[in-house]
C-alpha positions as CSV (number, residue, x, y, z in Angstrom):
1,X,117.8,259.6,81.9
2,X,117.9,260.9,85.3
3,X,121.9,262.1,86.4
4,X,122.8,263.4,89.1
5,X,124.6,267.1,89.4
6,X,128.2,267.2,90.9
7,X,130.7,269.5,92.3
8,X,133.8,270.1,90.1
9,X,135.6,273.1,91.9
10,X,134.2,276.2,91.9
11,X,131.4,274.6,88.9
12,X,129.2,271.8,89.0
13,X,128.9,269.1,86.1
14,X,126.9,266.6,85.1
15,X,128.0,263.2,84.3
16,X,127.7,261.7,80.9
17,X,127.8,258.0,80.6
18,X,130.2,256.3,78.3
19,X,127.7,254.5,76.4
20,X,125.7,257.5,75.7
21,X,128.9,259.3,74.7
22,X,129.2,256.0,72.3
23,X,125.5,256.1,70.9
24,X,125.5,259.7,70.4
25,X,128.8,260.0,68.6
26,X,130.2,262.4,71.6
27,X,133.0,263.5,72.2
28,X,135.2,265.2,75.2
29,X,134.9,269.2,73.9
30,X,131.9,268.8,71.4
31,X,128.9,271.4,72.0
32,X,126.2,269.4,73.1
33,X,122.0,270.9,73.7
34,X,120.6,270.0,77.1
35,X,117.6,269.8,78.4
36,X,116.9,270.4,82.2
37,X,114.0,269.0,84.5
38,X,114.5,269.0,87.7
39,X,113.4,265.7,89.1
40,X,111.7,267.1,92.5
41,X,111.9,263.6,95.6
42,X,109.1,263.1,98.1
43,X,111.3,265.1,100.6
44,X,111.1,268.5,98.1
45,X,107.1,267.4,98.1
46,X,107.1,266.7,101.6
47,X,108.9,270.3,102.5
48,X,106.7,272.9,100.1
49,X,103.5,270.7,101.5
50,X,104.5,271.7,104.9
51,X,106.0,275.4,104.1
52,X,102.1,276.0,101.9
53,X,101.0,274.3,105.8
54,X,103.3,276.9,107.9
55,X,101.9,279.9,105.7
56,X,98.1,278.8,106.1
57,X,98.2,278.5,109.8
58,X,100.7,280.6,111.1
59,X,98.5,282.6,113.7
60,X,96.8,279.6,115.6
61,X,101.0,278.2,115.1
62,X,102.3,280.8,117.3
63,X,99.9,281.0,119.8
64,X,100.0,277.0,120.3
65,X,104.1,278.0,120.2
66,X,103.4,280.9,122.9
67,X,101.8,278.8,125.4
């Protein structure tokens, strides 16, 4: 299940839906193990792609930039 992280304050949360609370017997102030993946969108792929990009051609970059 992919969930989104939000902003509670000065922490962040992640919201647990009311039927998994249900089929996992959970409750509001039981200890629960997590697992964490991050899921990584086409614009974190497109961003790292084009930082590896910046890195590999910097030089001929900035002289294209200085002219």
């Amino acid at each position: 299940m992919i969930q989104k992280i939000i902003r509670v304050g000065n922490s962040v949360a992640v919201i647990i839906p009311k039927k998994v609370l249900e089929e996992k017997r959970i409750k509001v102030g039981d200890a629960v193990n997590i697992s964490v993946d991050p899921v990584f969108t086409a614009d974190r792929e497109i961003h790292d792609l084009t930082q590896k990009l910046i890195k590999q051609y910097r030089p001929a970059l900035e002289e294209l930039a200085s002219k």
